[in-house]
N, C-alpha and C positions, 0 to 999 in steps of 0.2 A: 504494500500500500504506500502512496507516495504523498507529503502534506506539504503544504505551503509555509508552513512557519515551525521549529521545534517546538515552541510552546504548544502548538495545537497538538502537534504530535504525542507529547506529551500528557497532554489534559484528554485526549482522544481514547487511550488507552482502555481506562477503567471502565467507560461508557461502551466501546465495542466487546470486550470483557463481560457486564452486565447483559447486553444484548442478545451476545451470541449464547449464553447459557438461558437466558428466558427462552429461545428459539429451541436451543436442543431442547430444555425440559417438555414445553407442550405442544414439542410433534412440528412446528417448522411449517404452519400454516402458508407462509408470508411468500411469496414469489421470489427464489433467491436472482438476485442482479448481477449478471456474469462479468459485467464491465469492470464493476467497484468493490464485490466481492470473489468472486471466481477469479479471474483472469488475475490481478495479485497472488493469489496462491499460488496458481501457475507460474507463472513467472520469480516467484521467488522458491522455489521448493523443486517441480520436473520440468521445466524448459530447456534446462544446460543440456540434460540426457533426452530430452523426448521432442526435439522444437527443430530448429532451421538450421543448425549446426550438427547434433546428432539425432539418430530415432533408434536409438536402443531396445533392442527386440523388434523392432519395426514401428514401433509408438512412440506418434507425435501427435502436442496435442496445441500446434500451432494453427493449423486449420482443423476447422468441424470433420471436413471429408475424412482426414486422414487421422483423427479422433477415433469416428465412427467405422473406420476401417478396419480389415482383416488383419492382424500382427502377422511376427515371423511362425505363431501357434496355428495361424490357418481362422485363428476365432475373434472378433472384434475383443478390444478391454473395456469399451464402454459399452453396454447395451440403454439408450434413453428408455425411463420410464422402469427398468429392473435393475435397481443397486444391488440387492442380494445376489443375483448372477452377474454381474460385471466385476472382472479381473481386477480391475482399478482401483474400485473401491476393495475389494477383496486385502489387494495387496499395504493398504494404509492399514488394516489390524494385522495381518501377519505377524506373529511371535518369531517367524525363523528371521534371524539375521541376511538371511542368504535371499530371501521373499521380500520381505519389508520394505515397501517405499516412503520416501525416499531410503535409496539405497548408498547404507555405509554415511548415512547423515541423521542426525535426530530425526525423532517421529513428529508429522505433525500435531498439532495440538488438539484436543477433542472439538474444541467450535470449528477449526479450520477443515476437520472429519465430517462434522455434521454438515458444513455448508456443501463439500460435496458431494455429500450424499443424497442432501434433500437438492440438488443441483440437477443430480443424475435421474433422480426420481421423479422431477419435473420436467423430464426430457430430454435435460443435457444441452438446450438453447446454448447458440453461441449471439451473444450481443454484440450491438458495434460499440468501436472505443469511442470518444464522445468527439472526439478530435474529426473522425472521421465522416461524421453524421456534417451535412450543410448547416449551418445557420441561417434560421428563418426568421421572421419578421418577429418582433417582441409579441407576448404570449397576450399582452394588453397593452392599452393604450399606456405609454410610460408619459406620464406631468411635465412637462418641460420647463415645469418650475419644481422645486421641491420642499415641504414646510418647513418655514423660518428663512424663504430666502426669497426676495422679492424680486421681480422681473428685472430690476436695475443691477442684479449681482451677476446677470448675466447664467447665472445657474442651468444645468441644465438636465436631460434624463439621466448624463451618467451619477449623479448625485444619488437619483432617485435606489440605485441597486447599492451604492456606497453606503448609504445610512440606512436603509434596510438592514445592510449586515451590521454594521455599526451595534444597531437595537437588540439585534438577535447577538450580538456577544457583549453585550450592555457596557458599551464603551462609548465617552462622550465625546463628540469633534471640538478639535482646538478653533478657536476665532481664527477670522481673515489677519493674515502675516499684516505686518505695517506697511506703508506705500513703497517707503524706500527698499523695506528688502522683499517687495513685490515682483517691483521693477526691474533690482537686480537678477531678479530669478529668472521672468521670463524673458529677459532680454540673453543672457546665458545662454537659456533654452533655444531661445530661436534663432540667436544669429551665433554664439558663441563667442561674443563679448558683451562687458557690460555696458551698461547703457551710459552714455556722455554727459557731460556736469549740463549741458543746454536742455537736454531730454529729459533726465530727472528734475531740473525745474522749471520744466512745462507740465510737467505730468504732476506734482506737488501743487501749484498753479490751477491746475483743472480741478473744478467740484463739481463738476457737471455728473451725473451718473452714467455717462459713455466713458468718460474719464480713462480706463482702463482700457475696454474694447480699440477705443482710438489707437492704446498705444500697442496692444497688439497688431491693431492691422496692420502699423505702420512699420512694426518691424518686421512680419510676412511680408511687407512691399520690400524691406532691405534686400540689397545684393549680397547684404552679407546673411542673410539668409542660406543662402544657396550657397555659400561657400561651409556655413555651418553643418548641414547636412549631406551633403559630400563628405567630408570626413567621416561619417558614418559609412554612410556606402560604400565608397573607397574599402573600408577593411572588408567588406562581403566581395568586392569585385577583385579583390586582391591584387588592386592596383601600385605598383613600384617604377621605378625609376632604370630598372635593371632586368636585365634576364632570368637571372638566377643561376642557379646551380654552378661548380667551380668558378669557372670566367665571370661570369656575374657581370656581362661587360653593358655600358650607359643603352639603353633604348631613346635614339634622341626625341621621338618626336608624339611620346606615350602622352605629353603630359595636353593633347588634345582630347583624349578622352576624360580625363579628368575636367576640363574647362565641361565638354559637354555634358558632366555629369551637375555642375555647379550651375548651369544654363539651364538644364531640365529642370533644377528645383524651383528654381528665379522665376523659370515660367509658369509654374504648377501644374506642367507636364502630367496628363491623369496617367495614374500607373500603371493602367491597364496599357498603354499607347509606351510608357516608361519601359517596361515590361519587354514588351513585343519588337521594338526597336533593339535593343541590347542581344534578346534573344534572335533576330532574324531580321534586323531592320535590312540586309542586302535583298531577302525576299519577297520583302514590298513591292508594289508596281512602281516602279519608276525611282526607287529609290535616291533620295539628297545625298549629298555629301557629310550633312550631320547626322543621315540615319545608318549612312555605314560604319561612321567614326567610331556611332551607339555602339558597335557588332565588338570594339575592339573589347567590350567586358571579359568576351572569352578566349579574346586576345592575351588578357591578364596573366593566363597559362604560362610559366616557367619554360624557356627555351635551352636545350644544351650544347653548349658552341666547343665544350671538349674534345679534342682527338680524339677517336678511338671510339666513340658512341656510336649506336645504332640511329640513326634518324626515326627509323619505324618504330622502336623501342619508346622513343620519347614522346612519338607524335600521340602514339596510345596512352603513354601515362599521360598527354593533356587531355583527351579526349576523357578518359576515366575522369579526372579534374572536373573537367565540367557539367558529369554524369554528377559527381558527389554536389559541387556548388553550386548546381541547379534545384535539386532537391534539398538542400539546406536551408538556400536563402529564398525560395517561393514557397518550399512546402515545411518548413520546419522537421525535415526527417534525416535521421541517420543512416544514409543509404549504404556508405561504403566497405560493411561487413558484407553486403551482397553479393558483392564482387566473387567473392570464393564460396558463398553458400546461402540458404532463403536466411531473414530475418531471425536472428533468435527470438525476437520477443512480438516484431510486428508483421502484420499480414504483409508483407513483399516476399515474393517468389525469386528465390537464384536466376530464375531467364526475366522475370521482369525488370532486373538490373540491362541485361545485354539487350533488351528490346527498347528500353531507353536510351542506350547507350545506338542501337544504330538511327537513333535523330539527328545524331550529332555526330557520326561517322563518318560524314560523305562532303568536310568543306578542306579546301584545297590546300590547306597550310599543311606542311611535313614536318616539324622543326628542324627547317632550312635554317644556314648562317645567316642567309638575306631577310630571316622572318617572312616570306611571302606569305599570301596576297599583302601589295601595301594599296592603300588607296593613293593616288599620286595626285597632289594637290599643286595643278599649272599657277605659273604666274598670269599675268592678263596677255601677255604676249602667249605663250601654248596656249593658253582659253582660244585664242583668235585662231591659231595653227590648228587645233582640234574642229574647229568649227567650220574650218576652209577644207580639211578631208571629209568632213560628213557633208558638205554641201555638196562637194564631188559626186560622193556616192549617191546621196540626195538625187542628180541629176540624173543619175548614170546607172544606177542601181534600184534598190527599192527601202521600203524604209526597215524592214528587217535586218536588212545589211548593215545600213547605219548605224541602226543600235547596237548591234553585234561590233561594229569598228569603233563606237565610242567605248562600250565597256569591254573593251581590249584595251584601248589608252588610257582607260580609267587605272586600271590594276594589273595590266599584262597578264591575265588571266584566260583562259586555262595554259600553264607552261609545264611541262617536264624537268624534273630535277635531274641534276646530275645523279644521284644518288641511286637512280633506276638504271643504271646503265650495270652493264656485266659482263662478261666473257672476255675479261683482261686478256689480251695481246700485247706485252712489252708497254706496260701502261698500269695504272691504279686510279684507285679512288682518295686521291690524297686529301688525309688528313682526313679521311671519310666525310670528305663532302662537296669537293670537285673532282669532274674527269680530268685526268693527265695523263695524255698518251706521247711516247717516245717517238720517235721515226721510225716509220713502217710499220710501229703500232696500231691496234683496233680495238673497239671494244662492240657493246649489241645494246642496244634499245628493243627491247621484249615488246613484242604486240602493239606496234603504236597503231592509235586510230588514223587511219591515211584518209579513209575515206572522201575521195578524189582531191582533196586539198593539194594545192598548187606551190605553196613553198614551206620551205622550213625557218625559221629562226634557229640565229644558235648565237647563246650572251658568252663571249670568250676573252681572255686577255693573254698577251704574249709581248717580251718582249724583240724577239725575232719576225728577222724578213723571210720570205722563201718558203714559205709554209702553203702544204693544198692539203684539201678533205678530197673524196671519195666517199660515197654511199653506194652499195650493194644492197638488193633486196631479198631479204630470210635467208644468206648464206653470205659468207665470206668469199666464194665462187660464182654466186649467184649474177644478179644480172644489175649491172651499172644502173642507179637512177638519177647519180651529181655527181660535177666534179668542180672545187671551190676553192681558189685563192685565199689563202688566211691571212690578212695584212695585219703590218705590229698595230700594237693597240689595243685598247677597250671598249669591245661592243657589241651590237645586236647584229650577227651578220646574217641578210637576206641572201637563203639558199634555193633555186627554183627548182623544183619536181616536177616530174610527171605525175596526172591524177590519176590517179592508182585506188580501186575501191577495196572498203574491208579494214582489218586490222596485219599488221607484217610487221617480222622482224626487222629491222633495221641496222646495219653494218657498219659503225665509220674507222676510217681508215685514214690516219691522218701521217703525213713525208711533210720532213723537210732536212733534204742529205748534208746541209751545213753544220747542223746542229753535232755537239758531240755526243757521244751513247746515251749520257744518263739524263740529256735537256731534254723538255717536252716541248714537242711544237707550237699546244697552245695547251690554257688550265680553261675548261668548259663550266659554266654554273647552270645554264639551264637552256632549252629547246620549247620552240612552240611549234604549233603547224596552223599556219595559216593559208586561204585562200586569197587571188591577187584581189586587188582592188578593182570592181567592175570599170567598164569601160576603155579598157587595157590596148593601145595602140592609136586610139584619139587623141587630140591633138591635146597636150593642156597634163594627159596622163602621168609623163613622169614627173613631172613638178610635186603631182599630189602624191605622186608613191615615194617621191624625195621627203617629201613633209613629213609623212607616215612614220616616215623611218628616223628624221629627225625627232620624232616625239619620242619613239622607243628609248630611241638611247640619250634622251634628255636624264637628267638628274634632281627630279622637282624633290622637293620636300615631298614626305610622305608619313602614312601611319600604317600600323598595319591591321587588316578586318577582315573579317569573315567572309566568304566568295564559297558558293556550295557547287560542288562538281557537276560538269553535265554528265547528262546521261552515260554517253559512253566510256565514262572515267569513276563511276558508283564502283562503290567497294561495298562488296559484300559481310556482312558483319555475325559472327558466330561468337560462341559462347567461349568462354574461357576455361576449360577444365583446370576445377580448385582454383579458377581467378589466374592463371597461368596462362599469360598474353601470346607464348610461343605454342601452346596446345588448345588447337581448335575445336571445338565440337559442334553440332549442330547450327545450322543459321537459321538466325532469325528475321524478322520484319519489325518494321518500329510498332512501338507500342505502351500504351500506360497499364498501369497496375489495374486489376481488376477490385483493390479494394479501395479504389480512389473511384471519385466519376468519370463515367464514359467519353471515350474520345470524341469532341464534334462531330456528327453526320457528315458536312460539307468540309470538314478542314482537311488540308494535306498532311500527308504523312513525311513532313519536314519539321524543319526547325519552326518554320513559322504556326504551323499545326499544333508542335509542342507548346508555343507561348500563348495560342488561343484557349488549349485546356486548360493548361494555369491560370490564363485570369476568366475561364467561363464561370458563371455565376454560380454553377451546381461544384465547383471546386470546393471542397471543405474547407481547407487550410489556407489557399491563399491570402485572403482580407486577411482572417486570424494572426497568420504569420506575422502582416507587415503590421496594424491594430498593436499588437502584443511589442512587438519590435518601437513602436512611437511612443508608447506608453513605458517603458525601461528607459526609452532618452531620457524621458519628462521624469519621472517617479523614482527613478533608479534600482528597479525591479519588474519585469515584466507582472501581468497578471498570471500568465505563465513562465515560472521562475526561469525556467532552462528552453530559450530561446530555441538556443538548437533541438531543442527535443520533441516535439508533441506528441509521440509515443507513449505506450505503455509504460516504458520506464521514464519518461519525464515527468516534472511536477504536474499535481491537475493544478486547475485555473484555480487562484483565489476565490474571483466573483466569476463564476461563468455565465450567467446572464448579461453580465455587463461586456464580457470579450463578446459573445455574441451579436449582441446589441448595436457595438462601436461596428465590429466586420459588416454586420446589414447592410450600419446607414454608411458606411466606407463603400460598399458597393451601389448601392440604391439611392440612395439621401445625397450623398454627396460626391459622385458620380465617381469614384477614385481621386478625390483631388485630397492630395497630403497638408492644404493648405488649411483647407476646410475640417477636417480633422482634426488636425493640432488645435486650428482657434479653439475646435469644441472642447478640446482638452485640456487646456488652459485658459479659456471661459466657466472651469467649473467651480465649487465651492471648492470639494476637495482638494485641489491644484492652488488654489489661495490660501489655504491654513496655516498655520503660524506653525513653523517647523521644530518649535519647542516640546520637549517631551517631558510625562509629570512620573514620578515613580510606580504610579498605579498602571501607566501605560505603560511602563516600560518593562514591568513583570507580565502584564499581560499580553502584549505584543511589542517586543522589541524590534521585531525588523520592517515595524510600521505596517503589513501586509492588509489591515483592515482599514488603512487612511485614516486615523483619526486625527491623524496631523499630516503637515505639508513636508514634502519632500527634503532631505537633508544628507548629502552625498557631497565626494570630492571632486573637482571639474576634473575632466578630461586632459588627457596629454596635453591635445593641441591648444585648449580654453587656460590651462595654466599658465603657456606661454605668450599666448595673445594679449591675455588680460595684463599680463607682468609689461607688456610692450605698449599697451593703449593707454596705463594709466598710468607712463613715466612718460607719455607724449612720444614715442618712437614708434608707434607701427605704422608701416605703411599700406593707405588705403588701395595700393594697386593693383588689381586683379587679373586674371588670365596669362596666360604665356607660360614660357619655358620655366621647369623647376630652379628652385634658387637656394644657395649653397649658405647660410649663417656660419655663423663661428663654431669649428666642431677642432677639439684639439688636436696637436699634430699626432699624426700614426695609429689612428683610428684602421686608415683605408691601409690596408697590401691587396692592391688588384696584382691579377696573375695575367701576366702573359701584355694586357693592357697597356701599363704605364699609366693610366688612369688615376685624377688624384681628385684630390677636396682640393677646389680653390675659391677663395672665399667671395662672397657676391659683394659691390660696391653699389655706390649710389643710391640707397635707400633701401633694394632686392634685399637685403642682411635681415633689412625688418619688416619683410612681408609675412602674411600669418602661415600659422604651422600647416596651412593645407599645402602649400607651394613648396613646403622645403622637400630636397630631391632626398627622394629612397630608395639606399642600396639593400637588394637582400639579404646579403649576405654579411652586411656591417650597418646596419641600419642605425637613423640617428641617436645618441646614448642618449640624451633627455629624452624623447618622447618614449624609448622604450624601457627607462626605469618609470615612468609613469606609467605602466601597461598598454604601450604600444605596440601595434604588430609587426612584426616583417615582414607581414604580408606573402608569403610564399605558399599560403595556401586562407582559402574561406577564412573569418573570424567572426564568427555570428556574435559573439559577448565580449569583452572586454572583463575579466573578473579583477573587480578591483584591488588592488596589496597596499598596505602601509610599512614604509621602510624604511629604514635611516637613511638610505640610497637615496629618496628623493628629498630628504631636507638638505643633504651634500650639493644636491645637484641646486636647488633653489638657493642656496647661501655662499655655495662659492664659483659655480659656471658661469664663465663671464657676460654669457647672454642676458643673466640674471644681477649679475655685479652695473653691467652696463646699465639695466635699467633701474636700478635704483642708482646710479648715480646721476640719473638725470631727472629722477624724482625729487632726487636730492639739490639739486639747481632748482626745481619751480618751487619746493619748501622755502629756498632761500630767499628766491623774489619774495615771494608772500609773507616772509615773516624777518627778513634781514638777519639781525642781529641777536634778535628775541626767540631764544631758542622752544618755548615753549609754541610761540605762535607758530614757527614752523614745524614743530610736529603735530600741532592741531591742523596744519594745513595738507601736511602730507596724510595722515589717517584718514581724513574727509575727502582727500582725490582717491582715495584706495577703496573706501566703504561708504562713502557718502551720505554719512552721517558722522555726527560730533562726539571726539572720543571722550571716553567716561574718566573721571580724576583719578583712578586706578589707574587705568592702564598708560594714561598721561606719565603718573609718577614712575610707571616702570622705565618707562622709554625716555625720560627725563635724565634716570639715573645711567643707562646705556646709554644715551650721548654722553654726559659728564664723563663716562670712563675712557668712553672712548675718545674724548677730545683733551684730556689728559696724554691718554699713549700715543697720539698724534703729533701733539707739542712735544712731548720728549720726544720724540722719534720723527721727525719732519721729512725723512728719507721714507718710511713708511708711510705716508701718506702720500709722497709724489709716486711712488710705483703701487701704492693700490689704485688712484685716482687715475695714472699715466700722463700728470700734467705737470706741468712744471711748476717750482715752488713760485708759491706768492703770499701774502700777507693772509688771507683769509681761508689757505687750504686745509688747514686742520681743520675748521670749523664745517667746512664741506666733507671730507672726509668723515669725519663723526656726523654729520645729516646721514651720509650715504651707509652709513651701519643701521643707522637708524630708520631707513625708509628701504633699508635688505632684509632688517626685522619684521617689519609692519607687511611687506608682502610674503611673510613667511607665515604670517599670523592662520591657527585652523579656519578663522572666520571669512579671511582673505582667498583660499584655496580652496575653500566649500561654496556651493551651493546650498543658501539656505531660507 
């Protein structure tokens, strides 16, 4: 059984205790509930031996079918409706050690006996878990006020299931928090910083009863909104700066999917359209250039650039990647035990994993060095050169062709990797992952599609004269199809064919008798096969097959995105025996779980079909997921504790009425818009309560789980370092673009092979917020990940937060944090000169914006005084902590700037409360 809070757990005990013995004593009237009673036992007691991993004697009792089935005895163990003849129950009295289930583990206990007994006696029903069941409309009409809170409180239904529960575990709600630390909170929440000395006294200012509402909308309307929530997602998309794995070498041009993820939020992109885009925006009709960008999500995938790797090997482990962190972050499951065998605990079948898994099978990236597909982003000059060949064909051709020649210039898609090549002749695959062939060398391109296509591409560099190819067709004897001058240089070289129908083997044959033994005449990275350009021999023709060709081997700026195979390059996709990528068994067809809802009648059996099921409304889990996922930003606990989990083994909901409730009107109400959501969420009473806790609540619900007060949590990595940056006047408002490098100490980075270093960003970039600082996998930045940041090298549905001496180090002596209080410590000074006390009333009130109490004045009173003592004596220590040169008043700055390194160290300062 799984609870929300230990105290419940704890107070649950005696009462389930009580219960189940009233039930055993008079006979078990009561309809046992297999979800909340049954299905616990199971899983904590015969699932290890009986379920998706093993079926010991042949009993499993993960699904009904295979329940009510024949064992390895020939005879069912459950018979529904006769416990006296069923082996199962038989075998919980068993005296023999040898008999006795569980076996070689304590017996279970007499009520956890009688539940299934009177379970099996009832039929043996199997329930659905509740996760699984859709969310329907509320059971009645929910008040959209709640009593004791007037339409001006903005209050709303979610209150109404809040204090329901409240009543029913007779706990009182804390009053509305004060304005000031209102505004802090929700300004935190929504943009992930806090709110501006101009904004706080406009908002203190207003008594109007929108007062509040205003200043919500107005921070949804922020840009910095969207860069708030992006750092969220970013850790689900497992977005970095880098490849990953050894080399780990920079991704230059990643950090446009990120801008588009901070653009979606800003616009309030419904997430069902959110969604669909990431997942398949290339299989859109007509797809943008920002809906391909969306695709790089599962671009995110870890690339391996080390010698010696398999490309297939890796391209699977992304693909597997994206099996698991698609089911993660839309449906809340833990898929990736299925890999090698069915769910231990949840209804997912071993082939429902590889039947997922061929949706995602069939898009064209290999992990190539090149990362292909990229989307190649023309300046306005190629805009104009792309636009002068498709008018061509336009003319000359028809408009299928067009489109076919624009998305070819789009992404050079569909191409042949080197890596397909084989049948070494005095040549390799160096470095496993170009061809390089010697003179008189060969190698074979297995089964290319020729089908009558007219020429070949081949992307080559060399730097030798004197060089030709040769192409033979499905022999090395076979019969001439080219023969090709390889000139020095770096490029796309256009090879002409004879049209030739079908698929053939391919021959190339590459001389060049100057070279000495062990030179290669040229190093190949990939092949296309294209058809000429219609109108071939008119006047005007080679101009436009000159342009063509000048586009190929231009060099735009590029990302890389998703591009899903044509038809006659589909890979076939089979099962894994034991999850074992090199042993194939059985193939299958794409397909969703059968204990999920039905695949749309009308959707394709693509990527883009997968992302219609996700967000179709009969989807259980989607709303819930992301619902359960808004409400942990804001509250700092899901309704559902374990995010990743909505399984049998994750926690149940707190208020499940109310997760249902929000997913509805997330789907219905409020059409998928995250914006609309939130407001409802921080429009509520709840969400405004004073985040102070009394000792009556603290014994009875320490981890807040019944709301009876407002949220009270540490900021986030990135909110730590933003706010430390905003409220010393150094952050820069800049948004978009290339990642940027702050202050990271020397010898952090050893890139391998690279040369690659941390070079520090100039001109204000140093202090842009923590969404833009670049992330390496494999050394990722040390402040954001002693504040439980990710390296992102794989999904991160939670953030589980830690308290460690690590981050007071990091906040009291990283000069990120040194800097900015010593420029907190400069506006202290304008505002209070000489008057040390005024200055640290002025620095507390830019940090917490509010007037510090005579307490904590005197403490930070006495830490200047000391510190402006060992300054004076020590004047040399003050010019190397500051970095300025001596002058008459740096001691006294120096001691401000202990003292405003203090004040943002403060718990009050680093929480959200």
């Amino acid at each position: 059984m799984h609870y929300f809070s230990t105290y419940r757990a704890m107070r649950s005990i005696p009462a389930m205790l009580a219960a189940a013995l009233f039930l055993t004593g008079c006979g078990g009237g009561k309809q046992v509930d297999y979800s909340s009673e049954v299905k616990p036992i199971l899983n904590k007691h015969c699932i290890s031996c009986h379920g998706g991993v093993k079926q010991n004697g042949g009993f499993s009792v993960l699904f009904r079918e295979e329940a009510l089935g024949k064992t390895k005895s020939g005879h069912p163990a459950i018979i529904p409706g006769d416990p006296d003849h069923s082996e199962f129950i038989r075998r919980l009295h068993s005296k023999d050690p040898k008999e006795r289930m569980p076996y070689k583990s304590p017996p279970l206990s007499k009520e956890e006996i009688s539940i299934l007994t009177r379970w099996v006696e009832q039929g043996a029903q199997w329930g659905e878990h509740w996760a699984y069941v859709p969310p329907g409309p509320p059971a009645q009409t929910v008040p959209m006020q709640t009593a004791g809170y007037s339409s001006s409180t903005g209050a709303t239904g979610i209150d109404h299931y809040i204090n329901r529960k409240l009543e029913e575990e007779d706990l009182e709600a804390a009053p509305e928090a004060d304005r000031i630390t209102l505004l802090r909170r929700v300004s935190l929440d929504l943009t992930g910083l806090p709110p501006t000395a101009e904004m706080m006294q406009s908002f203190l200012a207003d008594k109007s009863g929108k007062a509040y509402e205003n200043v919500v909308d107005n921070l949804l309307a922020s840009p910095h909104y969207g860069e708030r929530w992006a750092a969220m997602w970013l850790d689900l998309a497992r977005y970095a700066d880098t490849k990953g794995y050894e080399r780990d070498n920079t991704r230059k041009e990643f950090w446009r999917y990120r801008d588009w993820v901070i653009d979606a939020f800003n616009s309030d992109m419904p997430y069902d359209r959110f969604t669909i885009e990431q997942l398949a925006g290339d299989l859109l009709p007509h797809p943008t250039d920002a809906q391909l960008i969306a695709t790089a999500f599962h671009r995110n995938t870890m690339n391996n650039d080390e010698g010696g790797t398999q490309d297939e090997e890796f391209r699977t482990a992304a693909i597997i990647d994206r099996v698991n962190t698609t089911m993660e972050v839309w449906q809340g499951t833990t898929i990736a035990c299925v890999q090698c065998h069915s769910h231990p605990y949840d209804p997912f079948r071993f082939e429902d994993y590889y039947k997922l898994m061929a949706f995602l099978n069939n898009t064209r990236d290999e992990d190539t060095y090149g990362e292909h597909p990229k989307l190649r982003l023309y300046d306005s000059v190629g805009r104009r050169q792309v636009d002068d060949v498709a008018a061509w064909i336009r003319n000359h051709g028809n408009a299928a062709a067009e489109k076919e020649t624009r998305d070819f210039l789009r992404t050079l898609e569909p191409k042949i990797h080197a890596h397909d090549c084989d049948e070494y002749i005095n040549g390799e695959l160096a470095d496993t992952k170009f061809t390089s062939i010697r003179h008189g060398g060969s190698c074979r391109l297995k089964n290319m599609p020729l089908n009558g296509r007219t020429k070949l591409l081949m992307y080559y560099w060399t730097n030798s004269e004197g060089g030709s190819l040769e192409i033979k067709l499905d022999s090395l004897h076979g019969r001439t199809i080219a023969r090709q001058a390889v000139p020095k240089g770096r490029q796309a070289l256009s090879v002409p064919i004879p049209a030739i129908e079908g698929s053939h083997h391919l021959y190339f044959i590459f001389r060049n008798s100057s070279l000495k033994p062990l030179q290669s005449v040229c190093t190949v990275e990939w092949f296309a096969l294209r058809n000429d350009l219609p109108g071939k021999g008119e006047p005007g023709y080679q101009s436009a097959e000159n342009t063509f060709m000048h586009l190929v081997n231009d060099n735009p700026e590029s990302v890389p995105v998703m591009i899903e195979n044509p038809r006659e390059m589909f890979r076939e996709t089979n099962v894994f025996e034991r999850g074992n990528w090199l042993v194939k068994g059985k193939a299958v067809q794409p397909d969703v779980p059968a204990s999920l809802n039905p695949f749309p009648a009308n959707a394709p059996r693509n990527r883009l079909g997968l992302a219609q099921w996700i967000m179709d409304d009969k989807n259980p889990l989607t709303a819930r997921v992301m619902v359960n996922r808004l409400w942990e930003q804001l509250f700092g606990t899901g309704l559902v504790e374990t995010l990743e989990d909505f399984g049998t083994q994750g926690f149940l909901p707190s208020h499940p009425e109310l997760l249902d409730y929000l997913a509805y009107r997330f789907m219905h109400d409020h059409q998928w818009s995250i914006k609309s959501l939130l407001k409802e969420m921080v429009m509520s009473a709840a969400y405004r309560r004073d985040s102070k806790s009394t000792p009556a609540l603290q014994e009875k619900d320490p981890a807040n789980r019944y709301l009876a007060r407002g949220p009270r949590f540490r900021l986030t990595a990135e909110q730590v370092r933003d706010q430390a940056l905003l409220v010393s006047g150094l952050l820069s408002e800049k948004m978009h673009g290339p990642s940027v490098m702050p202050y990271q100490p020397e010898g952090i980075w050893q890139g391998v092979y690279s040369g690659e270093y941390w070079k520090m960003s100039e001109n204000g970039d140093q202090y842009r917020r923590a969404v833009y600082t670049f992330l390496k996998r494999t050394s990722p930045y040390p402040s954001a990940v002693t504040f439980d940041g990710s390296s992102r090298e794989v999904c991160l549905q939670r953030r589980i937060r830690t308290n460690t001496p690590l981050q007071a180090l990091v906040t009291l002596n990283d000069p990120v944090y040194v800097e900015a209080a010593r420029h907190l410590a400069v506006n202290m000074n304008k505002a209070g000169a000489a008057d040390q006390k005024a200055c640290i009333r002025s620095g507390y009130k830019a940090a917490m914006y509010k007037d510090i109490t005579l307490a904590k004045l005197a403490v930070l009173e006495k830490l200047y005084t000391q510190a402006l003592a060992k300054f004076r004596e020590d004047p040399e220590a003050a010019t190397a902590f500051l970095q300025e040169e001596k002058r008459p008043d740096l001691a006294h700055l120096a001691a401000l700037t202990v003292v405003a390194n203090a004040i943002m160290n403060l718990d009050e300062f680093l929480s959200k409360s």
